[in-house]
N, C-alpha and C positions, 0 to 999 in steps of 0.2 A: 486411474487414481487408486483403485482395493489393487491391493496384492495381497494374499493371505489376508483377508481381511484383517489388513492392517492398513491405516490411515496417515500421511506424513503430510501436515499442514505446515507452511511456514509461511506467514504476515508476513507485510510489506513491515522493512527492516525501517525504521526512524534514521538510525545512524547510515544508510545505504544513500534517502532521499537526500539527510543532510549533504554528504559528497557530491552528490551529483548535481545538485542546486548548486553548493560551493562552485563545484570545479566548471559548471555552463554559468555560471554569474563573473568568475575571474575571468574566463573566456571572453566573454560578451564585452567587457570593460577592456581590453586589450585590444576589440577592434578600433579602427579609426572612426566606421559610424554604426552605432547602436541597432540591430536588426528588429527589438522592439522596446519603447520606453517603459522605465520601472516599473512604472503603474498597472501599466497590461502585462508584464513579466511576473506581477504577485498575483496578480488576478488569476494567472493562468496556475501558478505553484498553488493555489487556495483550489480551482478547480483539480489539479492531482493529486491531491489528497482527500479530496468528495470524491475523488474517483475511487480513490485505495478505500475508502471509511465503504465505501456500497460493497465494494469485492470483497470485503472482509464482511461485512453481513449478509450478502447471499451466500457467499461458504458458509456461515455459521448454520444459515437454516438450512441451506440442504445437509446438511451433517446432521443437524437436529433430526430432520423428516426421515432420514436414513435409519436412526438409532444410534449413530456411528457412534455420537457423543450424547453428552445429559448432562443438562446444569441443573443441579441441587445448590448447595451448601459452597462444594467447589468444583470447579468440571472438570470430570470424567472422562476419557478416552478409551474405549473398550480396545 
């Protein structure tokens, strides 16, 4: 993850998740029978995204605990 101590973080993209829900939801509605109904299919899109919101805040703090980065005012990236 350091290369010359330098840090490249990239978040889970919004517009990336969008797509992929999109394009496995057109999917799923094209079959003849539904491999799981709506209601457990949001259930599960609401759990990957508690999933991306935890991975995005254990990055943050190990970045934190590193030095890597600092929030003051606005954050910093050494």
């Amino acid at each position: 993850m350091l290369v010359d101590d330098q840090v490249t973080f990239t978040p889970p993209s919004i517009a990336n998740d969008f797509r992929d829900n999109f394009v496995e939801s057109k999917t799923s509605r094209n079959l003849s029978h539904d491999s799981e109904p709506p209601k457990l299919r949001s259930v599960n899109d609401r759990q990957k995204s508690d999933m991306h919101t935890r991975h995005f805040a254990s990055t943050c703090s190990f970045l934190l605990s590193r030095g890597i980065i600092h929030f003051n005012q606005q954050l910093k990236i050494n």
